[in-house]
N, C-alpha and C positions, 0 to 999 in steps of 0.2 A: 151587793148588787150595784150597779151602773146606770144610774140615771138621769137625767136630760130637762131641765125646767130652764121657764126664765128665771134670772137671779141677777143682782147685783153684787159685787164683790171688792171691797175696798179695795183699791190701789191708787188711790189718791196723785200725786203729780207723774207717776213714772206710766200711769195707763191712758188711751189716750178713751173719751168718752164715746165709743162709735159700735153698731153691731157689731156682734161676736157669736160664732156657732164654739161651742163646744162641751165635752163630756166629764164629768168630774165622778169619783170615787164617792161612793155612799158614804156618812151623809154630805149631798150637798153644802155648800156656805148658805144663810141665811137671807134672807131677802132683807135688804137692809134698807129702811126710811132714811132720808136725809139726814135726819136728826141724828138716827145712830152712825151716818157715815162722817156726819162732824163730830161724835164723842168716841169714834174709835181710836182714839188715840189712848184714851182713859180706858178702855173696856178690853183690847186686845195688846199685850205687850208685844207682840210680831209685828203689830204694824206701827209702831211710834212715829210717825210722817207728819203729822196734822195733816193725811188726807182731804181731798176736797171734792174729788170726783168721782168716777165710780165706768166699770167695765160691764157690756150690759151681755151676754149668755142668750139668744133663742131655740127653741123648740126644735128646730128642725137641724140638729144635729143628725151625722149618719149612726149606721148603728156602732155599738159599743163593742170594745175589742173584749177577747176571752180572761185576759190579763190583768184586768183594770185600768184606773189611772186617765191620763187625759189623751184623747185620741183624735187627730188631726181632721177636721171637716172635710171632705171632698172639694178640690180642687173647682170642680164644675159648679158647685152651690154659692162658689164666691167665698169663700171664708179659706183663708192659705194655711192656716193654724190655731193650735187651741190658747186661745188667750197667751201668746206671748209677748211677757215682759220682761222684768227683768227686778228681780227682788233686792238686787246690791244698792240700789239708791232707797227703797221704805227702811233697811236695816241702818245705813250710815248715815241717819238723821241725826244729827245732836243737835244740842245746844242751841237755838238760834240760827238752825235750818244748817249748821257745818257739819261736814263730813271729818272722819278723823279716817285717815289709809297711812296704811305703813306697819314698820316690822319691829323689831327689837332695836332700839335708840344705843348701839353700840357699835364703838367706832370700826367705819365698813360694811355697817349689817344695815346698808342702803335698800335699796329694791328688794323692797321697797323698805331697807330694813335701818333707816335712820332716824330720820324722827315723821312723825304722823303730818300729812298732807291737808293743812286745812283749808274748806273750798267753800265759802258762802256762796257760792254763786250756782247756778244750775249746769244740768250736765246735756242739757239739749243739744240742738247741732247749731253750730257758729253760737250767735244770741240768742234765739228762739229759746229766753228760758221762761216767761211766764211763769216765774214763782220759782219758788228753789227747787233745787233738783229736778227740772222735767223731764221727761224722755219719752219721746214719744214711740210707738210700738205698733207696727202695721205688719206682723206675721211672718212667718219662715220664711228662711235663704231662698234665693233664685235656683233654678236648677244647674245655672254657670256655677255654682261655688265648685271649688275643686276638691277632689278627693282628700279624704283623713290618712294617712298614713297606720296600719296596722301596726302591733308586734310581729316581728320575723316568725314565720312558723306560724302564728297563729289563723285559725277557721275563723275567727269572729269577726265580724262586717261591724263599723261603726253604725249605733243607730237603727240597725233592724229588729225587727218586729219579734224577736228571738229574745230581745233585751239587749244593754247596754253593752258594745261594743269595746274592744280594746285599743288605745290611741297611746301614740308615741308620737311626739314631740320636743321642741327645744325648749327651755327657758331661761331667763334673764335677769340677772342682779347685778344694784352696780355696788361695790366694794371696796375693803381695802384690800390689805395681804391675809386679812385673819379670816382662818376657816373655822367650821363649825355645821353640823348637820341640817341640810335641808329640811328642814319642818318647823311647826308652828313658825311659819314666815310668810312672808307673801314675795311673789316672784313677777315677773312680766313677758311679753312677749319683747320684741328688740325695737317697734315704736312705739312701746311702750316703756322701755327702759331707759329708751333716749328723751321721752318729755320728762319723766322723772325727775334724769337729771339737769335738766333743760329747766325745772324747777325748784328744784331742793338741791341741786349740789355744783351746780360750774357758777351761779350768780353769788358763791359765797368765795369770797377770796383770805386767804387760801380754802381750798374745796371743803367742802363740810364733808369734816370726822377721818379726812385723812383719804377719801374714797377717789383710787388712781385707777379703778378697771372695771370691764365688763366683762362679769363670769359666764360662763355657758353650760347650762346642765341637759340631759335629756333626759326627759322625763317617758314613763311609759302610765297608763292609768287606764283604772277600768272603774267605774262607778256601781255601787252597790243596787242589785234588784230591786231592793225595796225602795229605792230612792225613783228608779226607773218604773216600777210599777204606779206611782201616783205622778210623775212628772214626765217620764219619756224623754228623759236629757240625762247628758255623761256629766254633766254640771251641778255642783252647790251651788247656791249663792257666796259669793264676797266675804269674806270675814275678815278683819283687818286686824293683825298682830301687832302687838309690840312687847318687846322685852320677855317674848318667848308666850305670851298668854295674847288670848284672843280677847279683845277689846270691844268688838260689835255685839251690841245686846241680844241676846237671843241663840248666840252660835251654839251654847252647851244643849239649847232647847231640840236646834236642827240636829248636830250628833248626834244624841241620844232617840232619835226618830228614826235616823237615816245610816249612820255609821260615819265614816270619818274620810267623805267625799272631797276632793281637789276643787276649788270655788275660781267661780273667775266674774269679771264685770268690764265693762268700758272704763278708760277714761276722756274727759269732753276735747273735741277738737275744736274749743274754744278757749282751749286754755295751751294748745301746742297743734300743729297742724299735721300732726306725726301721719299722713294715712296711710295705711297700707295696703298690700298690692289688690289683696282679693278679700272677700265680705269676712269678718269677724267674728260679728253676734246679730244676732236675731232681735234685737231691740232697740228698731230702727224702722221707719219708712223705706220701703223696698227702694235700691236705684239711687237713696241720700250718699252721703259723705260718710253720715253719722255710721253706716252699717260697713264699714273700711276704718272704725275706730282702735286707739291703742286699745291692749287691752293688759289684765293684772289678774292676777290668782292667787288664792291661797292654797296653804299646805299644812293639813290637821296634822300637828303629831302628839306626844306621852301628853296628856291632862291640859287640854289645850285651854281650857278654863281661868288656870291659876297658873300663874309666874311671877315675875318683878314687877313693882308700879313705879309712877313716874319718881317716885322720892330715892328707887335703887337705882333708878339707872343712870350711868356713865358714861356720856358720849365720846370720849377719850378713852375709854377701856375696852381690851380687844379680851380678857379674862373674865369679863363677866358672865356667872354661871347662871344662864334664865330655869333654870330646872331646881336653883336653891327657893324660891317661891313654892314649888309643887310637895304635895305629903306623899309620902310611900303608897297608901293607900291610890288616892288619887293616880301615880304613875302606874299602878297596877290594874284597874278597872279600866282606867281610860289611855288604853294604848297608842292611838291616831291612827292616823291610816295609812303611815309608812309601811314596807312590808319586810319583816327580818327575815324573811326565808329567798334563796335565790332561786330564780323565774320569773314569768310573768305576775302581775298582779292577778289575783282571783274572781276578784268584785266584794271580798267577804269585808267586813265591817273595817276589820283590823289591819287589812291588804289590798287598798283602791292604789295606789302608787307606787311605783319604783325611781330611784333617778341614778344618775350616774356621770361624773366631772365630765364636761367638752368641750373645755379649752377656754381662755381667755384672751382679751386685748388689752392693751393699754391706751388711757384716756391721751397721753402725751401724744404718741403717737397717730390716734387718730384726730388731733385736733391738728398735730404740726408743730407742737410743741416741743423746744428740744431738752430743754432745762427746766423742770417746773419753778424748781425753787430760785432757779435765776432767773426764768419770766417776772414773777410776780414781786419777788422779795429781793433780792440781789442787786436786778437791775436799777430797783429805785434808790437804793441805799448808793450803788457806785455814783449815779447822776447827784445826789446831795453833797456824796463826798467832793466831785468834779468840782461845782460848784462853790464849793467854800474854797477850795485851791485853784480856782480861777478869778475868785473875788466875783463873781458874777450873778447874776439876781433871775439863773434861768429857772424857772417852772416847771418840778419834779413830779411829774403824776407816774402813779402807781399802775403797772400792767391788771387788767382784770380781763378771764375768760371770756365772761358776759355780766354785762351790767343788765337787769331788769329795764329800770329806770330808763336808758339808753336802746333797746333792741338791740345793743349790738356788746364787742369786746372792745379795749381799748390794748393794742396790740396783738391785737389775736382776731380772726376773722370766722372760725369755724363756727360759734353757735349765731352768726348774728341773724336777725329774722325768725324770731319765734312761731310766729304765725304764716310768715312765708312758705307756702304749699311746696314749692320746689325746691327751696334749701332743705327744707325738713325731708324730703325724699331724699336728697344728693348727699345728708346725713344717715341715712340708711342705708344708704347704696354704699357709702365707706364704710360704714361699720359691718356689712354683708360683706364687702369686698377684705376686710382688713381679716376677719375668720378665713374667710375663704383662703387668703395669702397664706396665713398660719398651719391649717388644716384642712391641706387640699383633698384629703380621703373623707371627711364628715361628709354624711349623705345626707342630700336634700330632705326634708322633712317639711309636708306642711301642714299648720296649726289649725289645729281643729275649729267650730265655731262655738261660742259661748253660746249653749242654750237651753240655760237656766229661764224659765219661766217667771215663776210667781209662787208665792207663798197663798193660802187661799186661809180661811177664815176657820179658826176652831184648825186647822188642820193636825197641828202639834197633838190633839188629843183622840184623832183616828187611830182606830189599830192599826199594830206594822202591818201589811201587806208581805208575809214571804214568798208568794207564788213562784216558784222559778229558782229562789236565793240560794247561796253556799252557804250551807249549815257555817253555824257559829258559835260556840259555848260564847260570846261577847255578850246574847242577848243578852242572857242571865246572867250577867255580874255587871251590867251597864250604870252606870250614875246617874 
C-alpha cells in the first residue's frame, strides 16, 4: 500500500531542511527524533554522512499512483517533486568528510578511470558549502529542459508514467591508447571529462598515466522497474570504481535491491566552472548554475563488488587484469548490467545498458600542442644544453599544461582559468567542435537529466516491487 504521513527522513548535508509533499512505498521511513538523526550514522550503513539535518514530508500529498514508489506532488500545491536529492554525496563520505571518484588506477583507465578524486570540500554551488558536501535540492527540471533522445525504433518515452524510458546518449573518458570494456568504470559527460582532467591529468607533467585522448562512447540504457517503481528515475546513485571493483559502500546493497542500473551524480562548479548548455540534474535550486553542473556515471558490470585493491594496482600498466580479484562464482551471479545480447537494452537486472566506440580526439591537438614530448621534456633539455655551449647563466624552466598553483600553463595557454566561466565554455565548444571535425555524421544526442533521488530509511530491506518488470531468473541466483 501507498501511504502519505509527516516523516522526517535523514539526508543530512545533500537535503535542504524546507516543506516537502511527497509519497513513499509502504513501509514509510520512521519519524526520526533528532537524536536518531545524529546517530544515524551508527544505526543505518546507507547513510554514513554524519547527517545533521533532515527533509520534512506533509500530509497533503496528491493521490498515489497504481505503481507505487514516489509520485510527484501537483504542480499547483507548490511542491515541483518528490523529495529530490541526490544520494551520490551521503554514499561518497569517507574519511574525514572526502569523497573517493574514480575508476580503475591503470594507465589510461582516466575518467574517471585513474586514480580516485579526493574532495574535502563541498559540493554546493560556487562556496556555498556549509559543511562538507552540501547540496542543496529545490525540485524537478524546468519545463525548458530539452528533450532525451530515445533508441531508434523504439515506443518508449523517457520517464513516463508507463515506467522507465529508454535513453541514448554519449559518454566520456579521458585515456590512453589501452582499451578494455566499458564497465565497472565510471564515465562522464564532456564538462565533465574536461574538469576531470582540468584536475587529475594536464596539472601533472608529463600527464598522469600516459592519458593523450578523449574517447567517445554511446551509450543506450534503460533502468530496471523495480528501481522505477520505488524511485521514478532512469538513475542509480554514483558509485565510484577503481581497479575494476566498486569502492562506495553500500553499492553491492543497491545491486542486489535494484539490478545493475547506470549511476550518475554532479560534480561541484567550484572546483571547475565547466557548465553546460542546458539543466543536468535535478539536485539543485531551480534557475542556479549548480543545475547546468558537469556531470559522472557509473557502469555495473561482472561482480562489481570484488576486483584489485590499492596494493595490485599499477598506474603504469595498461595489462592489468581487474577481473583476477573476482571468483567464478561471483562473475557468475553477479553479471552487471552490461547487456550480451544485440538490441536494445530491456530494463531486466542483467540488461540496463548498451554502448558502442564514437570516436576519439587528441589531447595534443586540442590544446595546440604540436609535440608533447618536445613541449614539456625536450624543449627544456635543448635550452640547458644551449646554455652550457653558450657559457651563459639563462634560466631553463620547464613547459607545463597547467600549473594548479598558477591558473594558468607556462607555454601552453589552453587550460589557463580553471574557474573562468568562459574559458571553460570555449573548452567545450573545441572539444564539441574538434568531434565534430572528426565525425561529421555522429548525430546530435542530448544527455538525459540525472534523476536519482534519495535513498530513504530501512529501504534496502523493502520487498523488490516487480510491478511492470522483465522477468529474470537473476532474482534467484542474486548475491
Amino acid at each position: 500500500s501507498i501511504v502519505s504521513q509527516e516523516w522526517e527522513v535523514v539526508c543530512g548535508p545533500v537535503c535542504v531542511a524546507a516543506p516537502r509533499r511527497a509519497m513513499l512505498v509502504s513501509p514509510p521511513p520512521d519519524f526520526l527524533t533528532d537524536t536518531e538523526i545524529q546517530g544515524a550514522e551508527e544505526t543505518d550503513p546507507l547513510l554514513q554522512s554524519g547527517c545533521a539535518a533532515a527533509c520534512h514530508c506533509r500530509q497533503d500529498a496528491p493521490a498515489a499512483s497504481q505503481d507505487g514508489g514516489l509520485e510527484p506532488a501537483a504542480e499547483a500545491s507548490g511542491c515541483r517533486t518528490a523529495m529530490r536529492t541526490s544520494l551520490l554525496v551521503l554514499l561518497l563520505v569517507g574519511v574525514g568528510g572526502a569523497v573517493v571518484l574514480g575508476g580503475p588506477r591503470v594507465e589510461g583507465r582516466g575518467i574517471l578511470g585513474v586514480e580516485p578524486f579526493q574532495a574535502s570540500q563541498g559540493m554546493g554551488e560556487d562556496d556555498d558549502r556549509g559543511g562538507p558536501l552540501k547540496a542543496n535540492v529545490r525540485g524537478a527540471p524546468s519545463p525548458s529542459v530539452s528533450p532525451i533522445a530515445t533508441f531508434p525504433g523504439s515506443d518508449d518515452a523517457p520517464g513516463t508514467s508507463s515506467g522507465p524510458g529508454i535513453l541514448s546518449f554519449y559518454l566520456y573518458r579521458a585515456q590512453s591508447a589501452a582499451t578494455y570494456p566499458l564497465e565497472n568504470v565510471n564515465a562522464a559527460d564532456l564538462p565533465g571529462v574536461l574538469w576531470y582532467l582540468h584536475h587529475e591529468v594536464v596539472p601533472a607533467t608529463p600527464r598522469k598515466y600516459h592519458i593523450d585522448r578523449i574517447r567517445r562512447f554511446r551509450i543506450t540504457m534503460k533502468a530496471t522497474r523495480e528501481l522505477w517503481n520505488v524511485h521514478h528515475s532512469s538513475f542509480s546513485p554514483f558509485f565510484a570504481y577503481d581497479g575494476g571493483r566498486c569502492t562506495t559502500p553500500a553499492c553491492g546493497q543497491f545491486y542486489h535491491q535494484y539490478g545493475f542500473v547506470v549511476g550518475c551524480q554532479f560534480v561541484p562548479l567550484s572546483e571547475g566552472a565547466y557548465i553546460a548548455d542546458k539543466q543536468t540534474t535535478i539536485a539543485c535550486d531551480p534557475g542556479t548554475r549548480q543545475c547546468k553542473s558537469p556531470l559522472w556515471y557509473s557502469l555495473p558490470g561482472p561482480c562489481p563488488t570484488m576486483g584489485l585493491h590499492q596494493a595490485d594496482l599499477k598506474g603504469n600498466s595498461v595489462q592489468l587484469d581487474v577481473n583476477r580479484g573476482k571468483t567464478p562464482e561471483c562473475l557468475a551471479r553477479s553479471p552487471g548490467g552490461r547487456c550480451r545480447t544485440p538490441g536494445a537494452p530491456t530494463g531486466a537486472p542483467e540488461c540496463t545498458y548498451a554502448v558502442e566506440e564514437s570516436g576519439e580526439i587528441m589531447l595534443d591537438e586540442l590544446a595546440g600542442i604540436e609535440d608533447y614530448n618536445d613541449f614539456w621534456n625536450l624543449s627544456f633539455i635543448r635550452c640547458i644544453e644551449q646554455s652550457k655551449e653558450n657559457g651563459t647563466s639563462a634560466r631553463c624552466v620547464r613547459n607545463m599544461e597547467y600549473s594548479g598553483e598558477l591558473d594558468r600553463g607556462i607555454g601552453n595557454s589552453f587550460w589557463n582559468g580553471r574557474l573562468d566561466e568562459s574559458k571553460c565554455k570555449a573548452r567545450i565548444r573545441a572539444a564539441q567542435a574538434l568531434f565534430a571535425k572528426r565525425y561529421p555524421d555522429a548525430p546530435d544526442l542530448e544527455p538525459p537529466l540525472c534523476d536519482f533521488d534519495m535513498v530513504y530509511k530501512d529501504e534496502m530491506s523493502w520487498p523488490v516491487n516487480h510491478t511492470g518488470a522483465v522477468p529474470s531468473a537473476w532474482w534467484d541466483q542474486r548475491q
